[in-house]
N, C-alpha and C positions, 0 to 999 in steps of 0.2 A: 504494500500500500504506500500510496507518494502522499505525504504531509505537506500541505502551504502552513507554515506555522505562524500562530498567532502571535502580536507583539509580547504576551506574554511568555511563552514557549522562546521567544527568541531572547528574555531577557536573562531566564534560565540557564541557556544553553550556552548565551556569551559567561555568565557565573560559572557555569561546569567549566567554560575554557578558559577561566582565569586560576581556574585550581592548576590545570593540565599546566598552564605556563609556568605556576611554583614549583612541581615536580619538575618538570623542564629542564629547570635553572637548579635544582638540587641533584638531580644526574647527573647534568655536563661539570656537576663542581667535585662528586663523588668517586666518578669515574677513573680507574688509574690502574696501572698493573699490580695486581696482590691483591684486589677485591673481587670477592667471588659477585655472579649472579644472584645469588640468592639472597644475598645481602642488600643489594642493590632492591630486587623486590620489594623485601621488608621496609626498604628505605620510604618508596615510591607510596605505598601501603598506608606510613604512618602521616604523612604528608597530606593525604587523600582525607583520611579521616581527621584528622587535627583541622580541617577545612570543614567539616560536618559533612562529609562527600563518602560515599564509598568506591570501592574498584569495581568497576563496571565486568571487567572482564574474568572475576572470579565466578568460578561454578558457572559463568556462562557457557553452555553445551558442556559443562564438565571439564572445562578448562581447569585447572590443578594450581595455576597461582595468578598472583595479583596482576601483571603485567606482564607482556611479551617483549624478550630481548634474544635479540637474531646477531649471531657473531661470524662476520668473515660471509662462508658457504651457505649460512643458514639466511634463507630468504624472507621470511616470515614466522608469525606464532611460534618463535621460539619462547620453552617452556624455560624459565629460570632454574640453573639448576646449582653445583658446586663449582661449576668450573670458574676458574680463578682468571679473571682478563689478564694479557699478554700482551707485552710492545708490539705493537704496530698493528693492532686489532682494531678490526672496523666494526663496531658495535650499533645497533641498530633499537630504539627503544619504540615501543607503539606501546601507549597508555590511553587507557576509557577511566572517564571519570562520569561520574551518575551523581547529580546534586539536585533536590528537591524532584524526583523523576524522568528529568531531562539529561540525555548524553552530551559527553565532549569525546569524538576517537580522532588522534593524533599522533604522529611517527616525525621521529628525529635521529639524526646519525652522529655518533660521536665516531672520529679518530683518535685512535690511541699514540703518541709516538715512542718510534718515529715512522711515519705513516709512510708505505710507499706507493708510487708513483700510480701503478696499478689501483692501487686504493683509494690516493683521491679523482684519478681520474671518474670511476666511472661514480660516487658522490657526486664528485661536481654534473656530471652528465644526466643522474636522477634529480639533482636542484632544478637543474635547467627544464627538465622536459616539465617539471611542475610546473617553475615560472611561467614558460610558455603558456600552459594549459589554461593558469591562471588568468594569461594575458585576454583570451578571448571569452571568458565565461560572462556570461549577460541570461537577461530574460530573451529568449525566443531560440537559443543555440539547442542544437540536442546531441544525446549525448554521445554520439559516434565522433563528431567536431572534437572532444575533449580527445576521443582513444586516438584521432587520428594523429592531432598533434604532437600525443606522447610518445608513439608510436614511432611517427616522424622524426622527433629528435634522438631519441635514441637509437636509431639506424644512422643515425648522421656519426655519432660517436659507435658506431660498429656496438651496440649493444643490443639485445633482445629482449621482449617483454614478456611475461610470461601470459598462456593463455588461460587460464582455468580461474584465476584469481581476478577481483578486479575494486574499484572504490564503490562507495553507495550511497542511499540516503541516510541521514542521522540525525537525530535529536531527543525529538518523540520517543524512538525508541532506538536500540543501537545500532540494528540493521535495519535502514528500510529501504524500499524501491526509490528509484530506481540502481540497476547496477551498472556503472561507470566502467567500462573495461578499458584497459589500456592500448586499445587498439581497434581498427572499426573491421563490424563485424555487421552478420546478415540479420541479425535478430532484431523485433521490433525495437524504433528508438525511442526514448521519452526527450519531450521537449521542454526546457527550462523554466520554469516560472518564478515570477519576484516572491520571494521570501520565502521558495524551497532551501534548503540547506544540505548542500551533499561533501560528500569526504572524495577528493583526489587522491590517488595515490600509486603516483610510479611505480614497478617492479621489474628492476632492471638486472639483466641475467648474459655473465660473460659466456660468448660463444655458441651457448647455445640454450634454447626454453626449457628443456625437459628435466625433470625433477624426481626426486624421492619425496614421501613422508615419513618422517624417522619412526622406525619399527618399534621403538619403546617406548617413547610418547603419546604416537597417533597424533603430533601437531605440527610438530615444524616443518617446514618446507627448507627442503635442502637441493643445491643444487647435484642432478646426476653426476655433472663432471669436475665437482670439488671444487670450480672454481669461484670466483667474488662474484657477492650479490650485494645490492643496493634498494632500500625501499625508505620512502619516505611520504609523510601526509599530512596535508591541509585542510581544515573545515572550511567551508564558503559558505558565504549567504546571499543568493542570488539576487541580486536588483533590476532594474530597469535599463540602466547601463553599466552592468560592470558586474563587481562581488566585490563582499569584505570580505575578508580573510580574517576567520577568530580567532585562529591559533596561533597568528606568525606574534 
């Protein structure tokens, strides 16, 4: 179901994304070789609640912790576990925060140093194809326009997007229609309206799409061929001409 949300839902959810930004800014300062994931969790956890907010994405479909951290290979819903971050680890955080009923879901990339080349590159190249995406979202665009530009840029920087996964709508509730894929595709399209609110979010994949799901988890996306992945994500609040961006 697609939500035009009310100015009161929209006051909400800009709330949920001001928690998302205190957690934000308490990873990227946390962050460092010798700290496990799971610490970092708990971090993100206490942060959320200390806000009067809970973690959106616990027990959601049985998800097992507070927030998702994706390291290096791992593409997404990485499940927090003990592994200890590493120099030159490209760390990846996607946190939902849930305040008064209303979601915030947003993704950020920490480099660890000393970062290599490989590493910022293709960051920089998932910022980019966001930016982009950002650039053109308005009332009346639909949503194959967003896939294609990601899409787009990222073949520019020789990277691929994955297909199975994609962004959505958010607020109301954490997943809603429509689904924003990173690249255009045949299925019917939705068309943008003022004061929907959907989650961009690049998923950027060296050399080639294809994937595992780790066998012991049942969550993370990992890439087939070991190598760097990139994902990161923006709320928008569609206008008349343009979007606000609630996360940045």
């Amino acid at each position: 179901m697609i939500y035009i949300k009310s100015s009161y839902d929209i006051e909400c959810i800009k709330a949920a994304a001001t928690i998302y930004k205190k957690v934000k800014v308490a990873l990227t300062q946390a962050v460092k070789p010798g700290i496990s994931l799971i610490t970092l969790d708990n971090l993100a956890n206490e942060i959320i609640e200390a806000n009067g907010a809970t973690a959106a994405f616990y027990q959601y479909r049985h998800f097992p912790k507070h927030i998702c951290i994706s390291v290096n290979q791992q593409l997404i819903h990485g499940v927090p576990s003990e592994y200890v971050i590493q120099p030159g680890d490209l760390v990846t955080f996607d946190v939902g925060v849930k305040y008064r009923n209303h979601f915030c879901d947003a993704a950020f990339n920490v480099l660890i140093p000393p970062a290599s080349t490989a590493a910022k590159k293709i960051v920089d190249a998932t910022e980019i194809s966001l930016a982009n995406a950002i650039k053109i979202i308005r009332d009346g665009i639909y949503t194959n326009d967003i896939g294609s530009i990601i899409n787009q840029t990222a073949k520019q920087y020789h990277y691929e997007v994955i297909k199975d996964y994609g962004g959505h709508g958010c607020g109301n509730k954490l997943h809603e229609d429509p689904i924003v894929y990173n690249y255009e595709t045949n299925l019917p399209q939705t068309q943008l309206k003022t004061d929907m609110i959907i989650c961009i979010e690049p998923m950027l994949m060296t050399a080639s799409d294809q994937y595992d799901i780790d066998p012991v988890n049942h969550w993370t996306v990992i890439a087939k061929n070991q190598q760097l992945t990139c994902h990161c994500e923006h709320m928008v609040l569609i206008k008349k001409d343009g979007c606000e961006v609630l996360t940045a």
